[in-house]
C-alpha positions in Angstrom: 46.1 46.3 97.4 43.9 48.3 94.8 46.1 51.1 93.2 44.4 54.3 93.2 45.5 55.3 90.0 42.6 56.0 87.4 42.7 55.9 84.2 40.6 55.5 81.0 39.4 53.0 78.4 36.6 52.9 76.2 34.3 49.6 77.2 31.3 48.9 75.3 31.8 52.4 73.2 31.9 54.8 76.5 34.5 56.1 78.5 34.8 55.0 82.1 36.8 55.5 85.2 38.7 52.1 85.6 41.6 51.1 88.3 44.9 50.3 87.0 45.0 46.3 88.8 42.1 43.5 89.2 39.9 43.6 92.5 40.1 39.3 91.9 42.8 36.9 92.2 42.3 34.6 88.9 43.0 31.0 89.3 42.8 28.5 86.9 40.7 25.4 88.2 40.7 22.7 85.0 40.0 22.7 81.3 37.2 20.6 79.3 37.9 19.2 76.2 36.3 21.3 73.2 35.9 17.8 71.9 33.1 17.0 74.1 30.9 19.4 73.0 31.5 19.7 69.4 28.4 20.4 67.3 26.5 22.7 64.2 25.4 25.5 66.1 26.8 28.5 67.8 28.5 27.7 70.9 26.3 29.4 74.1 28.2 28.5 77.4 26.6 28.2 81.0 27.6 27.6 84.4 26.5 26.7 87.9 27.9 25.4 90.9 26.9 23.9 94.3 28.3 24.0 97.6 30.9 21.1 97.3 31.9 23.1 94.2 31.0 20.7 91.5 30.7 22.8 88.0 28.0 22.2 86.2 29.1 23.2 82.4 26.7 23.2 79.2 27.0 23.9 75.8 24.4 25.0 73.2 26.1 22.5 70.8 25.0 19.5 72.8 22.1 18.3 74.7 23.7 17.6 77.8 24.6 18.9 81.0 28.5 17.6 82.0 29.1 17.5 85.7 32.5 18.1 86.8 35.1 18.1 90.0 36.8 21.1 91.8 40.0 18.8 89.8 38.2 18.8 86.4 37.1 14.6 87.3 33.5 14.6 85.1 31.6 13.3 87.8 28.0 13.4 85.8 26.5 13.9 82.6 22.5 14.6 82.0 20.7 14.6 78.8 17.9 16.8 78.5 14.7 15.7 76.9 14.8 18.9 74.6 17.3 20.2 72.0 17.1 23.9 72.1 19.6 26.2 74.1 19.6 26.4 77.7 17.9 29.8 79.0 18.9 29.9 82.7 21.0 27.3 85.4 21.6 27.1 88.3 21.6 25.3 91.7 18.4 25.4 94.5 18.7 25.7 98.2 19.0 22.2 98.6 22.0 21.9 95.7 19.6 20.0 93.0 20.7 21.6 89.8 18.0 23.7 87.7 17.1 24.5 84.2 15.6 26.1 82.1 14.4 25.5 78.6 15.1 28.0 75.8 11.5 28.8 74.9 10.7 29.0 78.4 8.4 26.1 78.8 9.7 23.9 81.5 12.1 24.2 84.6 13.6 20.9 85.1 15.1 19.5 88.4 18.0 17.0 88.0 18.7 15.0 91.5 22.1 13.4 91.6 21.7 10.8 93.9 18.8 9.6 91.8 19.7 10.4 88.2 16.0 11.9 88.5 15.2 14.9 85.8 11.7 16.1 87.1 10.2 18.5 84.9 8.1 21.7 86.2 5.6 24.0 84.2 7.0 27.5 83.9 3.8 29.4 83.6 4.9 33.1 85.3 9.0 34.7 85.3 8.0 34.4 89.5 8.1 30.5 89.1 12.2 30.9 87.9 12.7 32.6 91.5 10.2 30.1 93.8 11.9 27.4 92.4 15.3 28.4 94.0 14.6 28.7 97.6 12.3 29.3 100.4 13.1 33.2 100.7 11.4 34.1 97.2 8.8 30.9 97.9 7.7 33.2 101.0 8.6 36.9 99.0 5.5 38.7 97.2 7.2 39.1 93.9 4.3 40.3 92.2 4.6 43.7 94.6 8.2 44.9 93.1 7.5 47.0 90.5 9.2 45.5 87.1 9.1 47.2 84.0 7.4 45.8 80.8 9.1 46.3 77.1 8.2 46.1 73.7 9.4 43.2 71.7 10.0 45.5 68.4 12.6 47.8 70.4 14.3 45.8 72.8 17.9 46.1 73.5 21.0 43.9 74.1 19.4 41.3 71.7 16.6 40.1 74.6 13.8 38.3 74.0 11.1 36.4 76.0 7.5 35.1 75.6 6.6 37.8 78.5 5.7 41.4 78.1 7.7 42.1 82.0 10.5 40.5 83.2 12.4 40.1 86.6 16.1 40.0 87.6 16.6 39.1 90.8 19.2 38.5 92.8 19.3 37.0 96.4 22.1 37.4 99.3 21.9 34.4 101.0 23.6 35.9 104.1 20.5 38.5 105.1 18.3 37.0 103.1 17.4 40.4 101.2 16.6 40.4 97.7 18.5 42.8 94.9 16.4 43.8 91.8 19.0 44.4 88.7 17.5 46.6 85.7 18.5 49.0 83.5 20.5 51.5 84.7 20.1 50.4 88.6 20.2 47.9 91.3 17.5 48.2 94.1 17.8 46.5 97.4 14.4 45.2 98.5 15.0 46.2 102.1 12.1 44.2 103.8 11.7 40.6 103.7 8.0 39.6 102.9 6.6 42.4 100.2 8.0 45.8 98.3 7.6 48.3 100.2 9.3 51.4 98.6 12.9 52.3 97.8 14.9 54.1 100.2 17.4 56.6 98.6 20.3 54.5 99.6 18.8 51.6 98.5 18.7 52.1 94.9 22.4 52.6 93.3 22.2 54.6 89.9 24.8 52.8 86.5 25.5 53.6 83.5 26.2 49.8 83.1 23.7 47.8 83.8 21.0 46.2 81.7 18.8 43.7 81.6 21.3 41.5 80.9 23.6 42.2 83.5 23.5 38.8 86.1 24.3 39.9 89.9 27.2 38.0 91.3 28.5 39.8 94.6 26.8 42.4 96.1 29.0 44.5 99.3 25.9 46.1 101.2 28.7 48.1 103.9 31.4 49.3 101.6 28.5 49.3 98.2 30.2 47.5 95.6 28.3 45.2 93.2 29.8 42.5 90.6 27.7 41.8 87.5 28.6 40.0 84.1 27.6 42.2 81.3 27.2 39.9 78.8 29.8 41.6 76.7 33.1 39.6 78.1 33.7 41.8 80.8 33.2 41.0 84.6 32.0 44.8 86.0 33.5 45.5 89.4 31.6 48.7 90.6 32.1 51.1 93.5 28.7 53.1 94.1 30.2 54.6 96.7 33.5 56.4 95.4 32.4 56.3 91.7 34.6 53.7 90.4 34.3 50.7 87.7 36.7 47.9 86.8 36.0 46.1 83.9 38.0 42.6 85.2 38.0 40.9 81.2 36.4 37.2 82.0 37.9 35.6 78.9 41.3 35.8 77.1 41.6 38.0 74.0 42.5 35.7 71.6 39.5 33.3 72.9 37.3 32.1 70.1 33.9 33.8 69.9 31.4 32.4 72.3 28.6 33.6 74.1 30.3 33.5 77.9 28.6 32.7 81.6 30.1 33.4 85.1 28.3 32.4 88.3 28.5 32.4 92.0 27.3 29.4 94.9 25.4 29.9 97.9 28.1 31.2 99.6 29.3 33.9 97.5 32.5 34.3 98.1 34.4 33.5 94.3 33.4 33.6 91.2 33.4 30.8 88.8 33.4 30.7 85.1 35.6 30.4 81.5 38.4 32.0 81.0 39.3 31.0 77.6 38.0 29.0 74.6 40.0 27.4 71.3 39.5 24.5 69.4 41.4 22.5 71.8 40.0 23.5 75.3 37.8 25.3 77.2 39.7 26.7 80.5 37.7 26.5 83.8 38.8 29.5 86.0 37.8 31.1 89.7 38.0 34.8 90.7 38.6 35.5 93.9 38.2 39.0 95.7 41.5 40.8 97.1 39.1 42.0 99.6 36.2 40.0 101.3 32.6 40.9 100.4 30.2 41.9 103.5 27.0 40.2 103.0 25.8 40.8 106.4 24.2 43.9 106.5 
């Protein structure tokens, strides 16, 4: 069980109410050989997994996408037709694996059975989301209000060839969509178009940014889990004021830029744990207490 004991650390230069134990179980799944993706640049990692939990695991070093087990077997490998970083990835509806180019050119579809990379314009940030599934294919993006930024002043080191940008994030139990920006997350609470925010549909962070990736999302108790980009996976109670910083990699990890990600199901989350020269460890978190998605 959660202690109730608060305390206080400073986390990214604030102060914030954190419980003394971690709302996740840590498990250690497999670890890749730093060997296989040995290169010049800076390493960038990124993760996505499928339904049969098959971890999709990229490195900026290399051009390719490795493919691996629930064991750590390297079931795949793709090579991508371009040799810039990857920008987003992650798996559709139907469990074909997505992604996106750096420079935000191209979405590209790789089909397993196939071996088939298929390679899709990426005109508008809407053609990320109606890409992924059916529910923002048949969603009026264009009617949530975003927010637009200028290029000269924008924080946490984002860039983008658009002037607005989305971050959605979609609960495949209810089907409801969550808007993550700074400083909030808003529940679109109808299923076709934006309507308007209800008060208790928009839960007020110090937080979040437009970095911050949705992972779990409570609607009944109102808890939401987001990576913040800074090594730290962000456990937050809206409801009784509360935020756990759960650290996602070990301290003495080398320096990497980090990625944690969740399947259709949404029930664990998946990502790296730690990083030397020799390996890089493949890890799940697993909620103490069950997340209600079916409000």
């Amino acid at each position: 069980m959660i202690k109730k004991l608060v305390i206080l650390i400073a986390v990214l230069g604030t102060h914030i109410p954190i419980l003394e134990s971690s709302p996740f179980i840590k498990k250690k799944l497999f670890d890749i050989p730093t060997s296989m993706i040995q290169g010049t640049s800076a390493y960038t990692f990124k993760v996505a997994v499928n339904t049969k939990e098959e971890i999709a695991f990229y490195s900026c070093t290399k051009p390719i996408v490795y493919i691996f087990s629930l064991e750590g077997t390297l079931k795949d490998s793709i090579p991508l037709p371009f040799s810039n970083c990857i920008r987003m990835m992650e798996y559709d509806a139907q469990d074909y694996l997505l992604i996106m180019d750096n420079d935000e050119k191209y979405i590209y579809r790789y089909y397993a059975d196939s071996k088939r990379l298929d390679r899709i314009d990426y005109k508008i940030p809407d053609d990320w989301f109606k890409q992924l599934n059916h529910y923002f294919r048949h969603f009026e993006i264009p009617s949530i209000p975003t927010y637009y930024y200028n290029k000269d002043y924008t924080q946490d080191f984002y860039s983008s060839r658009f002037q607005y940008h989305y971050n959605l994030f979609l609960n495949h139990q209810n089907g409801f969509i969550y808007q993550c920006a700074y400083n909030y997350i808003k529940k679109i609470n109808n299923h076709k178009t934006y309507t308007g925010a209800k008060k208790e549909d928009l839960w007020v962070s110090d937080y979040i940014s437009i970095r911050s990736k949705m992972l779990l999302i409570d609607d009944v108790r109102k808890i939401a889990v987001y990576y913040d980009r800074f090594y730290n996976i962000i456990y937050e109670d809206f409801k009784n004021g509360i935020v756990i910083p759960v650290p996602g990699v070990d301290a003495n990890s080398e320096p990497a830029r980090f990625d944690y990600t969740v399947n259709k199901n949404q029930d664990q989350i998946y990502g790296i744990s730690s990083f030397n020269r020799n390996n890089i460890e493949i890890s799940v978190w697993i909620p103490e207490v069950k997340f209600n998605t079916s409000n």
